[in-house]
Every structure is written in structure tokens, then in C-alpha cells.
C-alpha positions in Angstrom: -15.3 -11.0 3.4 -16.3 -12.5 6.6 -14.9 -15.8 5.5 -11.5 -14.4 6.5 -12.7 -13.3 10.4 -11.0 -17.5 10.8 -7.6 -16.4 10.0 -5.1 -15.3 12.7 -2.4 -13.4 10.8 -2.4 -9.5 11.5 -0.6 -7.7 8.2 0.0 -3.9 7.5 -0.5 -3.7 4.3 1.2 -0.4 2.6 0.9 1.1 -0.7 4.2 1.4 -3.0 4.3 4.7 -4.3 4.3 7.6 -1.2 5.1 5.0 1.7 7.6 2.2 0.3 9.2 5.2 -2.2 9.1 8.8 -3.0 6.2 9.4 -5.6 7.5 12.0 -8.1 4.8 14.9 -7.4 4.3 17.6 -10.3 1.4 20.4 -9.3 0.5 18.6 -6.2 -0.4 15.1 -8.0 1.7 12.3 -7.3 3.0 10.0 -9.9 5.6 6.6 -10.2 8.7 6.8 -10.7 9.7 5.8 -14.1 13.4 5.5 -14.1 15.8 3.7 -11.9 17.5 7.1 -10.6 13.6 8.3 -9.7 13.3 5.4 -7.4 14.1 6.4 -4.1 13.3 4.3 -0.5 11.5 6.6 1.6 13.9 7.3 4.2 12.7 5.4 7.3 10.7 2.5 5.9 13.2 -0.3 6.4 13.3 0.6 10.1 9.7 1.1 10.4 9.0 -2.4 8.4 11.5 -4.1 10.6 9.4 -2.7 13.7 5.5 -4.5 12.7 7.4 -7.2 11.2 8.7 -7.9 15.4 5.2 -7.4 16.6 3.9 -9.8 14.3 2.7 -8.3 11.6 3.1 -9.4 7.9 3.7 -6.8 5.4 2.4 -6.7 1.6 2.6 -4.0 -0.6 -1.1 -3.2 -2.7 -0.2 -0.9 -5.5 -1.8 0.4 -9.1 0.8 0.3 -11.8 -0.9 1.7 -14.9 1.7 2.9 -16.5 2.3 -0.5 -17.6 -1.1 -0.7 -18.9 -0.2 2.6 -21.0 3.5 2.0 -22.1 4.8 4.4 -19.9 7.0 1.6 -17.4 8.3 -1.6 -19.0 7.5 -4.8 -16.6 11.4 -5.3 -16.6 12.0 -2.0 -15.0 8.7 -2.5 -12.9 10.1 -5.9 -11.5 13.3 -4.6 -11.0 11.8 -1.4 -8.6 9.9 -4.5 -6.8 12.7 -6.9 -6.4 14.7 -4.2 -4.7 12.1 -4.1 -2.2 11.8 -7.8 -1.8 16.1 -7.3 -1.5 16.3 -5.1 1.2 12.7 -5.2 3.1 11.1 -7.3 5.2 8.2 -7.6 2.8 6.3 -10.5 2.6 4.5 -10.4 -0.9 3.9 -7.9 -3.4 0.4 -7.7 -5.4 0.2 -5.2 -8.4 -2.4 -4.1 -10.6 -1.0 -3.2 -14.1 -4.8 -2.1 -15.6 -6.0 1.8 -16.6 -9.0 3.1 -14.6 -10.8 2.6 -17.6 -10.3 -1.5 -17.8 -12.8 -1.6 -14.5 -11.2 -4.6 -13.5 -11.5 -5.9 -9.2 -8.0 -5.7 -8.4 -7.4 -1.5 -9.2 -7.8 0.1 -6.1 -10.0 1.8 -4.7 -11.8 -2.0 -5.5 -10.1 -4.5 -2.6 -9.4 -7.1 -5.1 -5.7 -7.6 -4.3 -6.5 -7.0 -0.8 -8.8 -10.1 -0.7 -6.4 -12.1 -2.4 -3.6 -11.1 -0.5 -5.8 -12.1 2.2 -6.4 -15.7 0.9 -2.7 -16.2 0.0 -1.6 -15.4 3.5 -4.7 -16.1 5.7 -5.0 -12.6 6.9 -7.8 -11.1 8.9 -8.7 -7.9 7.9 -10.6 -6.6 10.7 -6.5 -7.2 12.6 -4.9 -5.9 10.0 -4.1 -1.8 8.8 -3.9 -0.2 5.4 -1.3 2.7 4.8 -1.4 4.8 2.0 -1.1 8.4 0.8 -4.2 8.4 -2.1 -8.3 8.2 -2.0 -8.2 5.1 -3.3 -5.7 3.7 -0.8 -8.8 4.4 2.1 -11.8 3.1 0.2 -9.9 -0.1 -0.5 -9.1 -0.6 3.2 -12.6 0.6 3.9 -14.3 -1.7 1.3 -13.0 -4.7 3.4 -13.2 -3.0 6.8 -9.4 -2.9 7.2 -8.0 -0.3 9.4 -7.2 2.8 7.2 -4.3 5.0 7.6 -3.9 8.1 5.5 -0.9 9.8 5.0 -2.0 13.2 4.4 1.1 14.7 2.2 -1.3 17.5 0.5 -2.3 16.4 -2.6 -4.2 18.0 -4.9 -6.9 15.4 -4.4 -9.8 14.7 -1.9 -10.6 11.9 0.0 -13.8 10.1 -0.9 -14.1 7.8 2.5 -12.9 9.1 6.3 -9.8 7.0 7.3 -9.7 5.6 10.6 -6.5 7.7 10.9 -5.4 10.8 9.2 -1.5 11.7 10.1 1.0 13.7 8.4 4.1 11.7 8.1 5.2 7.9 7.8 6.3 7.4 11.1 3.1 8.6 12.3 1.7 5.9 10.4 4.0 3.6 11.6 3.2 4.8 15.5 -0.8 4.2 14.8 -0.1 0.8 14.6 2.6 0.1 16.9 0.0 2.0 19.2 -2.9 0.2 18.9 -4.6 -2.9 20.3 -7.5 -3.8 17.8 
């Protein structure tokens, strides 16, 4: 992890489902969208992208897909949602993780698998760089590798496992952490 501290790009990296697009919540639990009509830009992110991306940010998107794993998305329709957002974003890279929680592979969050290699890919250092995401496992990845953690906190029926360096309520308060701070 510390082999990274060289590098001199800053990224926010964001999670897909509850920052890039509307998750589909049922009971309070969040889920993917599964069909083309269900996948929705949230409704500021372009802007909000565009903003880091002029203060030098890169942007890469960490997110678990297992409903490929289970049968649930095909990888045509799962390419298709990402190559949108590579269309119409400023988004650098996208790195997914197609496994079940029960495959214990390194690169389902909350592990920082993809984080790491997003880092080596792009030459990113972590300590610079901040984490958005709406889920438990979106702020013990960022943790696990000392990135700066941003939780959106959209009331879930879940409970974090790790304290984020910041807890706000909304995307563009997310957005504002960042554009904020001075690490």
C-alpha cells in the first residue's frame, strides 16, 4: 500500500450503484438495476464529475456486480449500463467485480482489491485521493487502503461496519467534501 505514497494523481473514486445511478431500493435495501429502463443517471452527477475532473481529479468507478455471478444481469446488458457512463461522463476507468460474497475473492468490496489496481493502472495515491459510496462496504474498502471515505447516508437498512471520514446526506454533499478540502 505504501508503494503508491510515489504517485501524484489525486482520484475520487465513486461507487456505481447509489452515486453514478439510482439503485432500485425494496424495504430499505438497495439493489442494481437490471433492465435498461431501471437505469437512471443520478441527477447531478455529470455536473459534479465535471467539477473534480477541473480540479484535477481522476474519476473511476469501484462497483460489485454479482448479479452476473448469479444470472440475474447478462455482461451485454452490464456493458451496455457502463459504456453509457463512459459516453456521457468524464470517467476515467471502470473496475467491476462480477463474484458472489461467497467466492471470497480480493477484488469484492469491502476487500480494496480493485482499489489497488485501479491505483497501479493509473498511479494514484490513495492517501490524495476520496472514496464515495452509499454501502458498508464502500467505507471499509476506502478505509482498508486509507483512502478518504465519504458516506452517503440514504437510510438503508444496513449499518456501517467502519466510521467514514465523512457522513453526509446527499451527492452533492459529497461532491462539496471534496471540492472543500485540502488533504
Amino acid at each position: 500500500m505504501n508503494s503508491n505514497l510515489q504517485y501524484k494523481n489525486k482520484c475520487v473514486f465513486l461507487d456505481r450503484d447509489g452515486v453514478i445511478n439510482l439503485p432500485i431500493v425494496i424495504n430499505k435495501k438497495p439493489y442494481s438495476p437490471r433492465r435498461i429502463e431501471e437505469f437512471i443517471f443520478t441527477s447531478e452527477i455529470k455536473n459534479l464529475i465535471s467539477k473534480v475532473v477541473n480540479h484535477g481529479y481522476k474519476v473511476i468507478v469501484i462497483t460489485n456486480q454479482p448479479d452476473i455471478a448469479s444470472g440475474d444481469l447478462s455482461e451485454s446488458l452490464l456493458n451496455y449500463f457502463h459504456q453509457r457512463i463512459i459516453d456521457e461522463m468524464l470517467v476515467d476507468d471502470i473496475f467491476v467485480c462480477k463474484h458472489l460474497s461467497s467466492d471470497n475473492c480480493n477484488c469484492r468490496k469491502p476487500k480494496p482489491g480493485l482499489i489497488l489496481e485501479a491505483a497501479l493502472k493509473h498511479k494514484i495515491n490513495l492517501k490524495e485521493s476520496f472514496f464515495i459510496g452509499d454501502r458498508w462496504k464502500d467505507v471499509d474498502a476506502a478505509n482498508n487502503v486509507e483512502c478518504h471515505s465519504i458516506f452517503i447516508d440514504y437510510g438503508y437498512r444496513e449499518k456501517l461496519k467502519t466510521v467514514p471520514k465523512n457522513c453526509v446526506k446527499n451527492l452533492n454533499a459529497a461532491f462539496e467534501v471534496i471540492l472543500s478540502k485540502k488533504i
